[in-house]
Structure formats: C-alpha cells, structure tokens
N, C-alpha and C positions, 0 to 999 in steps of 0.2 A: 434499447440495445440488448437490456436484459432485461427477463420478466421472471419473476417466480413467484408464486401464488400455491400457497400451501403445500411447498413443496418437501418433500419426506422423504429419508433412506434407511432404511432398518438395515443393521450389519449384525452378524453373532447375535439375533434376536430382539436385538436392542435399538428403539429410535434413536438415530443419532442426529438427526437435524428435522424441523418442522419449521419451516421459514416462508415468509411474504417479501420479497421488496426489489423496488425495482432501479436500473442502471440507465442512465441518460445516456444519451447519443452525446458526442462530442465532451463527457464530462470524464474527470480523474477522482476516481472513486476508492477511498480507502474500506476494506474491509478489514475490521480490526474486533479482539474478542480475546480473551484468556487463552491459555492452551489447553485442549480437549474440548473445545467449546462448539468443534465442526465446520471449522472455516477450511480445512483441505479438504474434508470429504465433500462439502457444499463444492468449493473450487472443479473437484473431478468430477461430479456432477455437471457444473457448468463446460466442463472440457469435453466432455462423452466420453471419459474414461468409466465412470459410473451409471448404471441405469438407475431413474430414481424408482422410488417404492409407489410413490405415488403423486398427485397434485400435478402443477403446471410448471414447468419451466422453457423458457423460449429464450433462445440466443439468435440473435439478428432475425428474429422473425419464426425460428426453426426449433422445433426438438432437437438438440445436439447430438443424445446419442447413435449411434451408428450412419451418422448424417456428413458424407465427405466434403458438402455444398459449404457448412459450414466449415470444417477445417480449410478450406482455402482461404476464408477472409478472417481468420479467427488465430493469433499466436499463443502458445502456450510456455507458462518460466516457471519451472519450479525446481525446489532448491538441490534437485539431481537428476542428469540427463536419462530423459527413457528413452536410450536410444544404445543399438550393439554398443559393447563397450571396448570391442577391438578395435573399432572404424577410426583412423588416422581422421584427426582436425580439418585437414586441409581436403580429404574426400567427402569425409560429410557438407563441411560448408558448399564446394564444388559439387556436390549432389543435387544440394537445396536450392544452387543458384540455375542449374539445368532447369529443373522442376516449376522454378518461378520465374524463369525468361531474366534472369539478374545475374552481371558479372560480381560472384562475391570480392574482388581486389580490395575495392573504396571499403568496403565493411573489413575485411581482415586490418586492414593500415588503421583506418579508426579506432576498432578495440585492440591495436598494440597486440595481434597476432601471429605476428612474422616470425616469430624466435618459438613458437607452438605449432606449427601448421604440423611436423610430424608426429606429435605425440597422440597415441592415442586413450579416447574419449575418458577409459577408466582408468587411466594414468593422471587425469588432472586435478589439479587442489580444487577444495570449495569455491572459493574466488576465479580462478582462470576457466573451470566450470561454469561460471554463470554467465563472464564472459563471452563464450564460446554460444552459451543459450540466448543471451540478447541480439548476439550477432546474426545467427541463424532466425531470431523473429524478424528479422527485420528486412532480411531477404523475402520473405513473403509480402512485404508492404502491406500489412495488414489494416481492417478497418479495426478490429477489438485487439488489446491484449489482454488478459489474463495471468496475473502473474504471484505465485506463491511465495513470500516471504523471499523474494529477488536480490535482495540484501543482506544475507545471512551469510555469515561466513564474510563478507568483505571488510578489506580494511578502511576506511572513514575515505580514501582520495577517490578509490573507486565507486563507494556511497554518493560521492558527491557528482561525481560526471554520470551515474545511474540517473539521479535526478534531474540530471540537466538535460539527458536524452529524453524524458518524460516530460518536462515541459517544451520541446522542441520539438515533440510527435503529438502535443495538447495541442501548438501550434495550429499544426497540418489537419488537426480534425478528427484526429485517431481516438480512440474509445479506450480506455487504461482502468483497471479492474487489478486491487492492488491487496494483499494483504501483507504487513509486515508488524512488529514489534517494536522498531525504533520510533516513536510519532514526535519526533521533535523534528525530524525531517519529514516523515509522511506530511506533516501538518503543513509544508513550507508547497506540496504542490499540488495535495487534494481539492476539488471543489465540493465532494459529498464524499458522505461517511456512513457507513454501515455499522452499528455495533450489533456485536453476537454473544450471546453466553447463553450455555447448556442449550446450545441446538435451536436457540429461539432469538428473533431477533426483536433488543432491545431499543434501537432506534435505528431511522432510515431517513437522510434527507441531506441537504444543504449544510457545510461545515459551520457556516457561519450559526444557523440555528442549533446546531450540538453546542457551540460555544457558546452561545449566549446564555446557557442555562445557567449558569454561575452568578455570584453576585462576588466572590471572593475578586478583590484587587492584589499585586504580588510589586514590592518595591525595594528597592536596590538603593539606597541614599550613602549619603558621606559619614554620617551621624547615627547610625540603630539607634544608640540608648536613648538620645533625647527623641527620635522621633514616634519610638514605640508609644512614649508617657502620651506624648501629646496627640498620638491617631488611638492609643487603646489597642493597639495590635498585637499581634503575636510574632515569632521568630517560626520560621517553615525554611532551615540551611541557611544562606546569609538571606532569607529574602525575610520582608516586613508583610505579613499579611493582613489585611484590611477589609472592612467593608464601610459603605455607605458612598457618597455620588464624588464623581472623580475630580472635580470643580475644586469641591469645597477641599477635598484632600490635598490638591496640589497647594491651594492657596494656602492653606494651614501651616505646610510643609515650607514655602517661600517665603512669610511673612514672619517666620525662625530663622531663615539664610540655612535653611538642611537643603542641601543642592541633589537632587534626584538624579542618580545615574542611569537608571532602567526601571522600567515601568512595564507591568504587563495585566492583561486581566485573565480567564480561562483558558488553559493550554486545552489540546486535544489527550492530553496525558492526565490531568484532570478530569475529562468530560468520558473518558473511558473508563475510569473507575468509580463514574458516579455512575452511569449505564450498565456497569460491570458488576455492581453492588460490591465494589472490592473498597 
C-alpha cells in the first residue's frame, strides 16, 4: 500500500529523513517517533505535498507526487486544514460530496455538525477542525488514509469515537497510516508500527513483535510492600515492576493471598522509547 526504499528529503540543506519501510494493505499502522524526528515531512511526502530528494516511494502503486490518480483513493488529516480558510463548513463538505458522487447529510449528523455548517473553515477550534477533516475523508470513501497526529487538540470523548471510526473503516478494508503521541490509545487499534528517530527508521513490522522485545512485567496488587520483598521488584508509579516467567510470578503472588488487580507486560509507550534510545 506503501512502499519506501531509501527514501530522502533534504530541506534548508539538511537531510531530514532517510527511511525504508513498508505499509500493508488492509493493516492500521502507527507511525510513531519523537518530535523533529520527520514523521510530517515523511507524511507530506507520502501525501505529494512534497517531492522527495530521492529513493523510492510508491503509494497504492504510484509516485504520489503531482499524481491526481492517487488523490482520489488516497485521504489526507493533518492537524490543520489546507484548505481557503474563508470557505463556509457546509460548502466545503457540499463541494466534496459533488466531487465524490456522496450526499455529505449521514457524515455532517455523524460528526455532530449541524450547529457548524456556517462557520467558516479559519474560524474553527483545533478539535471542531479535525472534525470537519475526518468528515470530508470520508466523503471520498477512500482505499488509504493518511493521517497526521488526527488527535491533537481533542478532548479524550472525541479521542475515543476517532478510534472507534478507525476500527470500523479497519473493518471495511480501508488502509489507516497513523502518526500520533498519545500510544495508549494508538496501541488499542494498530496492527504495525513504525518507529522513527533522527530521520531513520528504527523498527518496521507487526505490533506484536515491537512488544515483545521487553521482558519487564508491570503489576498492580492489593499489597506493594509485601509483594515487592517477595518478587524483588521495583516501584515504576503505583505499578510493581518485574521480571522473570509470568507463571511462577502469579503463583508466588497467590500462594501469599496478594490478590493482583492489573497485570500487563510491554506497552507500546515502552517499546517507543527503547526504539527511540529515550
């Protein structure tokens, strides 16, 4: 769905990304990395906002840049509309819905845009803005989306129905290409992961293989003090950090009456900062 192979963009003289990896068909792919690490300029690359410097990159098959074939089955979300910013809500979406043969109605009721349809575009908050950009991707019915830190600015209810639209267009077979900062939710709908830092990417594959690189265990019990003594752990916030096989841990911990309330083993917030060298 995506391809890049040694792909490169020099800006103000300076490489700012040198990257290989690739995006599955039908998979939700978090692109995740520090800040300055070149995940937007990789991103507008991937959009044909940018022409790259050099190497390979192919979207749906295609060179992006200056390529319309791909903007038709291709949406774009990033965390501000590039779009006039006099253009009234309600003519824009009505634009896109011409353009894509789609009554936008069912999408404005959806994203809770009826009390918005007049304002225009550079009048909106960060949140009612991004609103407004999911609504309009989805009027294209697209095969990929594309989406730059899609969460930013929103308050935690609209975080959560964002994600629930993403696994309801993983459903259908859509292609979701994600970078964001919060990965306690990222983690809840990606299938692969990309880590990036200083322009290079430090791992590319399946979430589950990023997580497994850990051997740390994370627990949550009734009892900390007695159960530290008896695992040898440490305190990491209320959690009990561990290592060694989760068998022996649990029985250690049961065979005390210390009743385990939560249990986990490597987050994606973890395995970003082992990737990240942070």
């Amino acid at each position: 769905m995506i391809l890049a192979e040694g792909l490169t963009k020099v800006l103000g003289g300076r490489e700012v990304i040198n990257l290989s990896f690739r995006v599955e068909p039908r998979s939700v792919t978090g692109f995740i990395g520090p800040n300055g690490a070149g995940k937007t300029t990789t991103i507008k690359v991937i959009s044909g906002l940018l022409r790259k410097t050099s190497g390979k990159i192919e979207v749906l098959g295609e060179d992006p840049w200056d390529n319309p074939r791909i903007y038709e089955r291709m949406a774009v979300i990033f965390t501000s509309i590039y779009h006039p910013q006099e253009v009234r809500v309600v003519e824009y979406l009505k634009d896109l819905g011409r353009i894509y043969g789609k009554d936008p109605r069912d999408i404005i009721q959806e994203f809770g845009l009826e009390q918005h349809l007049n304002k225009r575009l550079g009048q909106l908050s960060s949140g009612l803005a991004q609103r407004v950009q999911l609504a309009s991707a989805l009027l294209k019915e697209p095969e990929l989306i594309v989406a730059d830190e899609p969460t930013a600015n929103l308050d935690p209810k609209a975080r959560s129905e964002f994600y629930d639209l993403v696994r309801r267009l993983s459903k259908r077979g859509v292609t979701l290409f994600i970078s964001s900062h919060i990965l306690s939710e990222l983690e809840k709908v990606v299938t692969h992961v990309v880590f990036i830092s200083q322009g290079k990417v430090t791992f590319s594959g399946r979430i589950n293989e990023a997580m497994n690189a850990g051997e740390e265990i994370y627990l949550l019990v009734d009892d900390p003090e007695r159960a530290i003594t008896i695992l040898n752990g440490e305190m990491e916030g209320g959690y009990i950090k561990v290592r060694g096989d989760l068998r022996e841990i649990v029985n250690k911990l049961d065979g005390e009456g210390i009743k385990i309330i939560s249990l986990r083993r490597y987050s994606l917030d973890e395995a970003f900062k082992k990737f990240s060298g942070i």
